[in-house]
C-alpha positions in Angstrom: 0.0 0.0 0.0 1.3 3.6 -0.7 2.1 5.3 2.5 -0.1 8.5 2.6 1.4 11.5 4.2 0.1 15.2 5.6 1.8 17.8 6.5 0.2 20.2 9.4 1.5 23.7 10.6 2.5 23.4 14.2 4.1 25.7 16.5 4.0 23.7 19.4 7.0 22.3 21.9 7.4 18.6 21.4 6.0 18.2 25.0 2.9 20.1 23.9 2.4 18.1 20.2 2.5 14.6 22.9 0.2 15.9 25.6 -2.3 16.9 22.6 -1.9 13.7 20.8 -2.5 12.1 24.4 -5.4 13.7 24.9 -7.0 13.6 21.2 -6.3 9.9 20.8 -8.1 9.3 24.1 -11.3 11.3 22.6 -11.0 9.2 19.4 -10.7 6.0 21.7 -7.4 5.4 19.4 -3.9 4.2 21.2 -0.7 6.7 21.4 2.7 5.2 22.1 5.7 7.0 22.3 9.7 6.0 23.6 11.0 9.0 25.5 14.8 9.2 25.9 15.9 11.3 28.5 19.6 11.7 29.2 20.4 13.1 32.6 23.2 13.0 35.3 22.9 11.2 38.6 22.4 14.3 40.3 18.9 14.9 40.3 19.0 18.4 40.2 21.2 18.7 36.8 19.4 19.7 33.3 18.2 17.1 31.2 17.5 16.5 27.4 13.8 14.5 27.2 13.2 13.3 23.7 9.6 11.9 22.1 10.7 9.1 19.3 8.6 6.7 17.5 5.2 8.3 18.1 2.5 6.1 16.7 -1.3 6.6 16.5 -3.1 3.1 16.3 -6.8 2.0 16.0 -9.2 -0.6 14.2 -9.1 1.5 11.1 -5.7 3.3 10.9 -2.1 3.1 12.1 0.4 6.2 11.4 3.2 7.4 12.4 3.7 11.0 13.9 7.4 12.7 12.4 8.9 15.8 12.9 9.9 17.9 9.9 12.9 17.4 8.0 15.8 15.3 8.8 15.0 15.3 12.4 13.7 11.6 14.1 12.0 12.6 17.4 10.5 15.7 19.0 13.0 17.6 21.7 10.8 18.6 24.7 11.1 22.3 25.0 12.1 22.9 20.9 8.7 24.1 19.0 8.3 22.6 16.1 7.0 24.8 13.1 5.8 21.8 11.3 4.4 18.3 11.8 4.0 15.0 9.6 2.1 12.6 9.7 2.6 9.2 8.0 0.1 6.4 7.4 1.1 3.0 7.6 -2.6 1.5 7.2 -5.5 3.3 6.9 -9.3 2.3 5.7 -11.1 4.4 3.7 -10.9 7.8 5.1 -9.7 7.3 8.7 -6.2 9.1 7.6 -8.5 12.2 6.3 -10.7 12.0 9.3 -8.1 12.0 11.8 -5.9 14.8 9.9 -8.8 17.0 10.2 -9.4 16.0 13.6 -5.7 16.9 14.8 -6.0 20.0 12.8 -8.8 21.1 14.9 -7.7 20.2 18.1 -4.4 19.4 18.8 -3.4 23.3 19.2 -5.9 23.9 21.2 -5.9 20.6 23.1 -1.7 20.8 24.1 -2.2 24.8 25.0 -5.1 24.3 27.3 -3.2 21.2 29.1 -0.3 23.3 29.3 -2.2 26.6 31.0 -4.2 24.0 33.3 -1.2 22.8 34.6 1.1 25.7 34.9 -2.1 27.0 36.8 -2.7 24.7 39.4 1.5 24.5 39.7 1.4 28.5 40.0 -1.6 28.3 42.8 -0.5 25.4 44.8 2.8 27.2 44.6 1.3 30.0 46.1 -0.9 28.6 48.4 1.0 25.7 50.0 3.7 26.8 52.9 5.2 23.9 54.7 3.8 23.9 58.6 6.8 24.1 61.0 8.2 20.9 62.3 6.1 19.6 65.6 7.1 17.4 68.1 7.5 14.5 66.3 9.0 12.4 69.8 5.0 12.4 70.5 3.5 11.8 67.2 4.8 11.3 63.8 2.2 11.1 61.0 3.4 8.6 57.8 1.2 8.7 54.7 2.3 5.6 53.0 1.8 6.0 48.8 1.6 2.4 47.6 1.1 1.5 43.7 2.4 -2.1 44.3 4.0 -5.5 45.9 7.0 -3.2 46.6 5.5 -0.6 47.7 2.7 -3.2 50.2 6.3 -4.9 51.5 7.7 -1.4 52.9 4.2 -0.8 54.2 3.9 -4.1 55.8 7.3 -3.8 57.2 7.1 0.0 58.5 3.4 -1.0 60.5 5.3 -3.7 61.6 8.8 -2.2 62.9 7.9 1.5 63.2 7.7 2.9 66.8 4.9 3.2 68.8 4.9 6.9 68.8 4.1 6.8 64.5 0.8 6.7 62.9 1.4 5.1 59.1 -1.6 5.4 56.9 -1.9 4.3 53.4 -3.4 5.5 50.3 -3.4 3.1 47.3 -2.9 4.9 43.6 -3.9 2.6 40.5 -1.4 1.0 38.4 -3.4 2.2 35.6 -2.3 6.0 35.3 -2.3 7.7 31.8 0.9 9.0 30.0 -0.4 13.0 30.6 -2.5 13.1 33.7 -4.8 16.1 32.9 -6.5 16.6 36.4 -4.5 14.8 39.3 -7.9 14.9 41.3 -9.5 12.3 39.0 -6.9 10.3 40.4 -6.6 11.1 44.3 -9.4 10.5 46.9 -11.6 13.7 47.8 -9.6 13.6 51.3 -5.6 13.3 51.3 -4.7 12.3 55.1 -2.9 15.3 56.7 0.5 13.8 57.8 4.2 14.7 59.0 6.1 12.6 56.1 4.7 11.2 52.4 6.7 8.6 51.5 6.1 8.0 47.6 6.7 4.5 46.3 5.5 4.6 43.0 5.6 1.9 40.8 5.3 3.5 37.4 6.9 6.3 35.3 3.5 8.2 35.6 3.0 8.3 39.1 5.4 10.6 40.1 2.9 13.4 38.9 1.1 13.1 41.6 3.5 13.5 44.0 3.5 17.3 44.4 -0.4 17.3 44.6 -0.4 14.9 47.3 1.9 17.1 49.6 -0.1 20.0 49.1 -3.4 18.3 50.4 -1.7 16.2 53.2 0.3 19.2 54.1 3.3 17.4 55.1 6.9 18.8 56.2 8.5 16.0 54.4 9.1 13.8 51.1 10.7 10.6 50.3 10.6 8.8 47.2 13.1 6.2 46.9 14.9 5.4 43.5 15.1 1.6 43.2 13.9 1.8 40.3 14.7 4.8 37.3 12.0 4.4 35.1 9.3 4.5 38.2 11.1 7.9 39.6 12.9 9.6 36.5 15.9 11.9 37.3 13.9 14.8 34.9 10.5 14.3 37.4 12.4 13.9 40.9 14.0 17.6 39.5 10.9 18.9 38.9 9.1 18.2 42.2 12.6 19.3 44.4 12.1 22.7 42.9 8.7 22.5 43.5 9.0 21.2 47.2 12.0 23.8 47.3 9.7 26.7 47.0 7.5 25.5 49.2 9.9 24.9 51.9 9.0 20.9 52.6 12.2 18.9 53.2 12.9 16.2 50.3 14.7 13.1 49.7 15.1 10.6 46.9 17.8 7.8 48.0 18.8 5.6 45.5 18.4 2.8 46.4 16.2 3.3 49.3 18.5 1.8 51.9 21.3 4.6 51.4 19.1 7.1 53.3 20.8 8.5 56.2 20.1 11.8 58.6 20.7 15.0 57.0 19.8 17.2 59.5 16.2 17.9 57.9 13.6 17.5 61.1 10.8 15.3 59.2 13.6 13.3 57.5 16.0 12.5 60.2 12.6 10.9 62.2 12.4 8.6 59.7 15.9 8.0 58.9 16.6 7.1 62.3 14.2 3.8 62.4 14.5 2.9 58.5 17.8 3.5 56.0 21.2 2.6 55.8 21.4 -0.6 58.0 22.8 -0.1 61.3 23.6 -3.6 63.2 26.2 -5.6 65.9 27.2 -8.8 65.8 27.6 -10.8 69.1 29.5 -13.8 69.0 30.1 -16.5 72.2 33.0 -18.5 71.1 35.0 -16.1 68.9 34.0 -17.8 65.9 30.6 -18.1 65.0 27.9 -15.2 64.9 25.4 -16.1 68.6 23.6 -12.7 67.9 23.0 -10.0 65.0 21.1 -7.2 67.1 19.7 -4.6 64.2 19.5 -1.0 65.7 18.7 0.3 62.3 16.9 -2.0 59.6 16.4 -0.9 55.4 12.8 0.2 54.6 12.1 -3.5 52.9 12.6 -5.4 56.3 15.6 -6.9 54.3 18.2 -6.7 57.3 15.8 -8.6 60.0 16.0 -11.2 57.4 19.6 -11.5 56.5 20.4 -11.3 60.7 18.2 -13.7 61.2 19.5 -16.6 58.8 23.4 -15.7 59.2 22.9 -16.8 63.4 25.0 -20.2 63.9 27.5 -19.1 60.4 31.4 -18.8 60.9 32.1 -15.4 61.4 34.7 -16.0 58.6 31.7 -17.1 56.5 29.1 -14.6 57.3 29.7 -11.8 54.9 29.5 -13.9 51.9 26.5 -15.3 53.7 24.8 -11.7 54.4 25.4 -10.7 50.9 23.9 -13.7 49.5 21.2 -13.7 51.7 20.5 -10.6 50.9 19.3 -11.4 47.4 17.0 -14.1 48.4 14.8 -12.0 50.4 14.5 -10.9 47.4 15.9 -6.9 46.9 13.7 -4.5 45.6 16.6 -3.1 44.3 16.1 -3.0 39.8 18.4 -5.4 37.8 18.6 -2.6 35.1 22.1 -1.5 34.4 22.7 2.1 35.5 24.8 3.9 33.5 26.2 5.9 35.7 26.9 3.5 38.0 27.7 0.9 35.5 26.1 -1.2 38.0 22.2 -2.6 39.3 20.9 -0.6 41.9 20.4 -4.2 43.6 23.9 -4.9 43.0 24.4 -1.7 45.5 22.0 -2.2 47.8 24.0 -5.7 48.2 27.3 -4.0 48.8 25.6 -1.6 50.9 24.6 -4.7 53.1 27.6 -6.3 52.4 30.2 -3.4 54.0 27.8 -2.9 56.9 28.5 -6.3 58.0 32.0 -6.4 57.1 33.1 -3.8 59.2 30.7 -5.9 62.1 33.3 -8.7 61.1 36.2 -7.0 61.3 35.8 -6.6 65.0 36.2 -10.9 65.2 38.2 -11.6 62.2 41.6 -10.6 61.4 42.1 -10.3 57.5 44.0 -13.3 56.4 47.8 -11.8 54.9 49.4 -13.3 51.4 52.5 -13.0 52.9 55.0 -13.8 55.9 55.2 -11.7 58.7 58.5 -11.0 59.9 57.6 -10.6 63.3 56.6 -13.5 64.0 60.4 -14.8 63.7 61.6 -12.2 66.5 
């Protein structure tokens, strides 16, 4: 079949031509998938370059593919595009017609209106939202759990468990089922948001994490905590974005990669939480100088991971039970993602296992004296 094409005027930022197509496929009950490429530093608060490739437009009558003019294979987020093309690869009857006209129509209007609503409701809450002042949180310390999934039900699990007596943890449950542009967050949140001291935000998704800012206004909390164990369910580009929001409106932040790296940083909300949950904090008790008797954890990771690995290295040679706490470690299993990291040139589990791994090494080290490759000469004298 000969591949029709059309050529429409524009003048829209690659951001804006997506959010439109999102929003006018959905009208035409018709399917838009994109790839975004995003290539950021570690740093969560460096620039970034965000990408829209391989946009395609697909229903029962018609599937095309959306180009940007010229040489040029994707849409750069904040570049405006004069001119875009679009390029059937099947099409019955008229659909390619139909929709051209429809896009003409709408898809200015549609990206420019989403892009007003939300710089809107960003400006007001902006406004509006001031972070209370820290209370007394050695009395009462309110957690609003954010679950999307098993992950984010096992920290949940483990904090009601674990957490002192002195916290209240309450969870709200978002739906796996979130849209690529989320219009409206409040089609997405219940009426009431608990008010709380501390959200901590374990999404699940890439489309989740537009929420988060709307969920700290109507909780008013202090403080935020999404953990990275996974970068495509908290992108570098959106954990940006919702610091400089939650800069401005003066609520402490924190997004730990992976989850069990979080330490105190001298932020009130924060620190509460990083004293019970984070980096693993533990002492190993030993009765005969060679075996581990005890593993007491004074500080256990979010997951429950390091009750876990205590408990099943009691009984192993103490020259045996780092090897043993790292391998444990996986079989709980980590939460930690299996996806290479470029800047790490590692798995984010692979680092929350040497995280685990040093912690009780250095326990070790107190027992064990590190085996030499060569001859001492004082032990000739």
């Amino acid at each position: 079949m000969e591949r029709k094409r059309a050529t429409l005027s524009s003048g829209l930022t690659g951001k804006d031509i997506v959010r439109g197509l999102a929003l006018l496929a959905k009208e035409l009950q018709l399917q838009l998938s994109y790839l975004p490429v995003t290539i950021a530093y570690a740093n969560v608060d460096s620039s970034e370059t965000k990408t829209f490739s391989e946009l395609r437009v697909c229903g029962p009558l018609l599937k095309l593919r959306v180009l940007p003019p010229g040489d040029l294979d994707s849409f750069d987020s904040e570049t405006v595009f004069d001119e875009i093309v679009l390029e059937a690869e099947e099409a019955t009857g008229d659909a390619i017609s139909l929709f051209v006209q429809a896009i003409e129509a709408r898809l200015p209007e549609l990206a420019r209106a989403v892009e007003h609503r939300s710089e809107s409701v960003t400006r007001e809450g902006r406004e509006e939202y001031r972070a209370p002042p820290a209370g007394d949180f050695a009395r009462i310390f309110r957690v609003l759990v954010v679950v999307q999934g098993e992950y984010g039900q096992r920290i949940f699990d483990n904090l009601r468990r674990r957490g002192p007596p002195h916290w209240e943890i309450v969870r709200m449950d978002l739906t796996t089922e979130l849209p690529t542009v989320i219009d409206d967050p409040s089609d997405y949140l219940p009426a009431e948001v608990p008010e709380s001291d501390l959200v901590l935000f374990l999404s699940e998704g890439p489309n989740a994490p537009q929420l988060a800012t709307d969920i700290v206004r109507k909780s008013r909390a202090k403080g935020f905590i999404a953990p990275i164990d996974h970068s495509d369910w908290m992108p570098f580009g959106q954990a940006g974005q919702i610091s400089r929001a939650l800069d401005e409106w003066g609520v402490e932040h924190a997004f730990p990669r992976p989850f069990c790296s979080l330490t105190e940083s001298g932020t009130p909300a924060i620190d509460e939480f990083a004293r019970w949950f984070g980096r693993p904090v533990v002492e190993i008790e030993t009765e005969d100088n060679r075996t581990v008797s005890r593993v007491r954890v004074l500080r256990g990771v979010p997951c429950g991971n390091t009750e876990f690995v205590a408990e099943n290295i009691k009984g192993v040679r103490l020259d045996e039970a780092v090897e043993k706490a790292a391998l444990t470690h996986h079989h709980y299993p980590c939460l930690g993602s299996m996806v290479v990291e470029p800047d790490l040139n590692d798995t984010l589990m692979h680092a929350s296992g040497f995280i685990t791994k040093s912690v009780f090494e250095e326990q070790v080290k107190r027992f064990v004296k590190k085996k030499v490759g060569y001859l001492d000469p004082s032990q000739f004298r």
